[in-house]
Structures are given as C-alpha cells and as structure tokens.
C-alpha positions, -999 to +999 in steps of 0.1 A: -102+215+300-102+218+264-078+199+245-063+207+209-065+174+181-034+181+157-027+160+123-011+135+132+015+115+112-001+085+099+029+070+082+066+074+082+064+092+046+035+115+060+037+155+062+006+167+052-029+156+053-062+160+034-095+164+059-120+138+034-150+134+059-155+145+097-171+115+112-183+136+141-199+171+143-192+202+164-216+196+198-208+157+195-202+138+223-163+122+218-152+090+238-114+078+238-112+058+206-140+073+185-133+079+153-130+118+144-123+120+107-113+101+078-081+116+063-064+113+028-026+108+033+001+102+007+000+062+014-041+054+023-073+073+037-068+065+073-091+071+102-081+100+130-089+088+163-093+107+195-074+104+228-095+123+248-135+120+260-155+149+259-177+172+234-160+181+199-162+219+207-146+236+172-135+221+139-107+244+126-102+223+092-132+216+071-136+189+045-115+190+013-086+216+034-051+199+038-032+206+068+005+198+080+012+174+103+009+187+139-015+216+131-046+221+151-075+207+135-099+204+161-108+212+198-124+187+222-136+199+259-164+203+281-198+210+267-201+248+268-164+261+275-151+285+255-131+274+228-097+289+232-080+304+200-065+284+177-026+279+184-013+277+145-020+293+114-051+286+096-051+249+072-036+254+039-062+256+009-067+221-011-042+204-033-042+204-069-064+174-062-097+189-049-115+168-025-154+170-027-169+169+007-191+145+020-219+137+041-206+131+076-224+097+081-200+082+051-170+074+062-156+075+027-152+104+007-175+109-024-159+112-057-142+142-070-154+168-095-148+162-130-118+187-146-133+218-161-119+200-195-136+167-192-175+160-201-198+165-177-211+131-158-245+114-171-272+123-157-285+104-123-315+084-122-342+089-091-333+048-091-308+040-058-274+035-068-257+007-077-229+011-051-242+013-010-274+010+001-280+049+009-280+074-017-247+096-019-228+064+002-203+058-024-171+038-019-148+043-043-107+044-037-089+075-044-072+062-075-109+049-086-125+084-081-095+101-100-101+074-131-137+083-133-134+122-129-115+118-159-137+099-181-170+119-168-184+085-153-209+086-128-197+062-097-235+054-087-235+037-116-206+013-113-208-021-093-177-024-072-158-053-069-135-046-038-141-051-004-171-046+009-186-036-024-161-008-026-154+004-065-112+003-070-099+007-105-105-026-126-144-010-117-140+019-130-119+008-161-143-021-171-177+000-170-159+026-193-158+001-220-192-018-239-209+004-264-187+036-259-152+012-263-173-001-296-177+029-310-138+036-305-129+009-318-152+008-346-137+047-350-096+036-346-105+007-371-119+033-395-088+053-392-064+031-400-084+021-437-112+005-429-132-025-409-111-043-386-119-075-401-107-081-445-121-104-462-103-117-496-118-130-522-128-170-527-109-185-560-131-215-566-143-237-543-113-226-515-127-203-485-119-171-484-089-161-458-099-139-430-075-114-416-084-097-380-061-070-374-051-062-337-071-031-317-046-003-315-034+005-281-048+038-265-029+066-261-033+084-228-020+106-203-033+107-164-020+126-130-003+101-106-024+087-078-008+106-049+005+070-033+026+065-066+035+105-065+048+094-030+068+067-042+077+081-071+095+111-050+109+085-021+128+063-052+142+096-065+157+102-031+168+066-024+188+062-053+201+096-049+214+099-014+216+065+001+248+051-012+230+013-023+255-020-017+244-053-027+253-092-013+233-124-027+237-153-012+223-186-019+199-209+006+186-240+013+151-242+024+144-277+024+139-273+059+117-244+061+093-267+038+090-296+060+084-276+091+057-252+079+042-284+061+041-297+101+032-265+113+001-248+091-020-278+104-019-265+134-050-240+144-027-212+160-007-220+127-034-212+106-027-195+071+014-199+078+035-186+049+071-189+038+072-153+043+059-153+081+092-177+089+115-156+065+102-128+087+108-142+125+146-154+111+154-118+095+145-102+133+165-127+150+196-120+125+190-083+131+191-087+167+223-103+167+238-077+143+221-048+150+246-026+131+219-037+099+186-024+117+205+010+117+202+041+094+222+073+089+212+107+093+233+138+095+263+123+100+253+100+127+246+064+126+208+061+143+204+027+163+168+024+168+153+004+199+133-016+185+136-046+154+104-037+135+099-052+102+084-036+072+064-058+053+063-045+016+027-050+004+012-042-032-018-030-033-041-013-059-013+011-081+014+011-051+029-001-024+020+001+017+047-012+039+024-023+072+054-028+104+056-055+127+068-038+157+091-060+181+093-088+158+126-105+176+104-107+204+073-128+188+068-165+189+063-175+155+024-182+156+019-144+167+037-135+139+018-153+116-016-142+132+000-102+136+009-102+102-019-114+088-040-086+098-013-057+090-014-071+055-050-075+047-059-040+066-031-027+040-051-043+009-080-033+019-074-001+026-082+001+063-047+003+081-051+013+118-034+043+123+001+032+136-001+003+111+022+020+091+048+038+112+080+026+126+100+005+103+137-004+113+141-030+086+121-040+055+114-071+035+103-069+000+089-109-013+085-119-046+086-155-039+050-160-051+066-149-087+090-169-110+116-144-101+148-161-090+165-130-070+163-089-079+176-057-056+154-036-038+159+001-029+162+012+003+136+031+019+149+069+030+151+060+073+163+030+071+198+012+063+188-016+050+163-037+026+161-077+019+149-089-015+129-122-019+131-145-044+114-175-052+117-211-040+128-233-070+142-270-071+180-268-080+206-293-087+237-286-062+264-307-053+263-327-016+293-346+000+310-344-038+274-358-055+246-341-074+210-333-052+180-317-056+176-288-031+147-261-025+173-230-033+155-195-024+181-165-030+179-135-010+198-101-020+205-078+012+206-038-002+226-018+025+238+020+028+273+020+021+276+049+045+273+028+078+272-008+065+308-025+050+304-057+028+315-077+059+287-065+079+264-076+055+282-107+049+280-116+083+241-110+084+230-133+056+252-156+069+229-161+104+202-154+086+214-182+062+218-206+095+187-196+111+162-210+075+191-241+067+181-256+105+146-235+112+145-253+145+161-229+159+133-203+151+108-218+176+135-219+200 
C-alpha cells in the first residue's frame, strides 16, 4: 500500500523546508532507514529518512522547491501500483535564496548561482577540483556557498578546511584575498593620498622614520545566513513576549574539580567536561522542581514529560541547540558519552534528525571564556534558560577566615509569567547543593 512521506519537522524552530538533493530516485528500492533527501532547514541541512520499505514511486517536490512541514513530498509503495493523488497543494516555489540542484549521488548541495549583480565565476579548468574527489562533489556549508556567490568565486577552486574536507567560511574568505586583496589594498591606500608606507627624509647620518598606516576596514553589506535569520527572528520574540526574570547565585566547585579529575581517567569517563556534570545536576534540580522545566502557552502553564536539556552549541555564524532527552534519568558516563556525539554532529553539521527537537530546559556555557556570569534569553517553548560562567579562583571567607575557592556563577533567566523569584530561588539553591557535594550526582 502506498504510503505518503511529508516534511517533517527537523527542529523545534522548523516550519518550512528546502528539498537540496534527493538521495534516491523515483523506481528506487527504499529500506526503513535509508536516507531519502537532504534538506535545508532554518538551523542545518539535515537528512530525511524513511519509515517505510518499498519502491520510491513519485517525487512531488523537486530540488531547490521549499515545502511546509507536513506536506507530501513523496510516495513510497509497491513497485508498479498506482500512485494515488497527491493529498496537499503543490510545494511552494524557492525562497529568495535559490537553491541549485544537484546531482543525486552528492549528498550535499552544490553551490548557488551567483546574483544577477555580481561577476560572473572564473572560468573552470578540465583539471579535477580541488574539493572531492568526483567532479561537481562539492561540499561547501550554506553560509560558505552564500559568501562565494557573492564574490563570483568558483568553490572547485577552494581547499576546504572543515570536516571531511568540507569548505565553511574562513575557506571561502581566505581564498578571496592574495593578489585581488593586493590590488585593493594597493587601490584603498591610493585613495586615501598615496602608498601605504611614508618615508621622511634622513637629516644627516639619522635613519629616516618609517610610518605604516593601518589598512582601512571594508565596508560591506551581505543577506543573513538563514540560521542567523532564524535566530535573529526567535530573539525578537523572546525579548518581546516572554516576560525575562533573572537570579545569580554564587558556587563552589571545588568539588566538581576533584571528582572529574578522579573521574576522566576512567575509559567510560573518557573526554568528561565541567559542563557534562553541570548538566546531570541541572536535570536532577529540575526533577525535583519541575515548575522550572515548564513553559507557558495560551494561558496555560505546559508541564512537559520529560527533562530534556538543550545544549547551546556555536557553530559556524550561529547557534544549534542539540537535546539530551531524559537526562534526570542518565548515569553520568552516558551523559558524557550522549553528549558528546549530539555536540560534535551539531558542529559538524550532521545532526540526526531528532537531534534537535524536544528541549524542556536549556544551558547556555561560556565557562571556556573569561566571562565571570552574563543572562541568557529564553528560548520561545520553554520557561527557562541557565547561563554559565567561568570557573575562577576567588578569595571568600570560611569559618570567619579568608580561602581560596573555585567560584563558578550561574544566572537562571525564567518567564515571569509562571515562575516567581522564590521558584527560582529554590532551584539554584539544589542545584547549588547538588555541584558543592557532587557525590550525590553518581548517586
């Protein structure tokens, strides 16, 4: 019986998706798993994968279209059955972003045109590209591809130094400059009076002073990757619906150091962070005061089933927030080793497809920074947000005498609407318990 494949929602931010490459061709055999298509979301190209076995009978979308969430893309049956008609309207046309269409053995998508106003690329030698080993297998991120569209650079040409060879932006920004950034420079130096370099005159036998002048900045103007248009949208309606309400507080972690200095010798231990234990004591806090892993909607207070923590991850001109679903429930070491894997899939682009979906709770960590606390905004669905800030040696007072702590302060962000300064109070305080004696996290 033939079964209908519909957009699905790929992150909690998701409504709309742009078909990049179909991975599979009408008449393919499809197992449970397969990977159908590669799609451009507002957070990450993620990977569609099907549910059901059979033969991909009719492709509704085609490469480059963007479609809603929950639209019929696709039909997959029994070879030869009729393919019924197609329950929703037809895919909307492109974005203002067109997305050229590639091959369907590439599983990422080639790079877009250049703007009608921009110069046309270079011309391509017969030699094989820099970038993959197959002509036309170019991988390049989106914000990469954008970059180069816009300067009329040819992507074959530029070595990339992500993962797997794949070309990101520092790429695309270093192989713009050489001889064409000489020749603006040489140009902006001319503009402003002359060489960049002045020589005055020797008096005698004293050397002559040299003067360099500093390059002028350039001046420029480019669309917004459609992550940061994402982000830029969800702040706007953060800060302008969700009621923010702030409580610092103040915590030891001496003991935190010792254990995970005990700990990340051990194999299942391996690659233990500060972070990973910050992590397992903010879901057992939340457990015991639920009322924090809530979030209003309509005039209801929404008390979710689950405690699953949103990581906040930067990654190339944005943030991805991979979840760690059920984390109240997870010994330490599988949070260390499930956490791990979220996070690196995030930076390197390759999230698995409920990677991203889910979040109750998040924790944004700055720790690795000399940042001694900040606020963080509240993501639209849920209530609350935890901000990290480093671990620094302080003087404090103990039993009436000065000592040297490790102090790390953490600054809970709450919606006023459904959480009261006591709630929160209460909160930081076990969570403040749970990292002072960290024994009680392996409990």
């Amino acid at each position: 019986m033939a079964v209908e494949i519909t957009m699905p929602q790929l992150s909690d931010t998701m409504d709309q998706g742009t078909i990049l490459t179909w991975l599979k061709k009408e008449g393919d055999t499809v197992d449970r798993g397969d990977e159908l298509a590669e799609v451009g979301t507002d957070k990450a190209d993620l990977p569609i994968e099907s549910f059901h076995q059979g033969t991909l009978l009719k492709i509704y979308a085609a490469e480059g279209t963007t479609v809603q969430v929950g639209e019929v893309i696709a039909v997959v049956g029994e070879a030869g059955e009729a393919v019924p008609e197609k329950s929703t309207g037809a895919a909307t046309a492109a974005s203002s972003e067109p997305v050229a269409q590639a091959s369907s053995s590439n599983p990422s998508p080639a790079p877009s045109s250049a703007p009608a106003s921009t110069p046309a690329p270079a011309p391509v030698s017969a030699a094989a590209p820099v970038n993959g080993s197959q002509p036309g297998r170019i991988k390049a991120s989106p914000l990469a591809k954008k970059l180069a569209a816009a300067k009329g650079l040819d992507l074959s040409s530029v070595q990339g130094s992500g993962e797997g060879g794949r070309i990101v932006k520092r790429d695309v920004e270093s192989a713009g400059q050489g001889s064409a950034g000489a020749a603006v420079a040489i140009g902006a130096a001319a503009a402003v009076g002359g060489a960049a370099v002045a020589v005055s005159q020797s008096h005698g036998n004293q050397p002559s002073a040299v003067t360099t002048q500093a390059p002028l900045l350039s001046a420029s103007s480019q669309p917004l990757s459609r992550m940061r248009q994402t982000i830029a949208a969800r702040m706007v309606e953060a800060t302008s619906t969700i009621p923010h309400f702030y409580l610092t507080s103040a915590i030891e972690m001496d003991g935190v150091v010792k254990l995970r200095k005990s700990l990340k010798s051990l194999p299942h231990y391996d690659g233990l962070t500060f972070n990973h234990v910050i992590i397992k004591a903010v879901a057992l806090a939340l457990r015991k005061f639920p009322r924090i892993n809530s979030f209003y909607s309509e005039g209801n207070m929404v008390q979710p089933g689950n405690v699953n923590i949103g990581i906040i991850t930067a990654v190339e001109d944005g943030l991805l927030i991979p979840v760690l679903k059920n984390a109240d429930q997870a010994h330490l070491a599988d949070i260390v080793d499930d956490a791990k894997g979220l996070v690196n899939r995030a930076r390197t682009g390759r999230p698995k497809g409920d990677d991203l979906t889910g979040a109750s709770f998040c924790i944004s960590n700055v720790g690795a920074l000399p940042i001694e606390s900040f606020t963080a905004v509240i993501s639209p669905g849920n209530g609350g947000i935890l901000a990290v800030g480093q671990i620094a040696d302080e003087v404090v007072a103990s039993n009436g005498e000065p000592s040297v702590k490790k102090i790390m302060r953490v600054t809970l962000s709450v919606d006023h609407r459904i959480i009261d300064g006591v709630m929160g109070a209460e909160f930081l305080a076990e969570l403040k318990t749970l990292l002072e004696d960290p024994v009680l996290l392996l409990a």
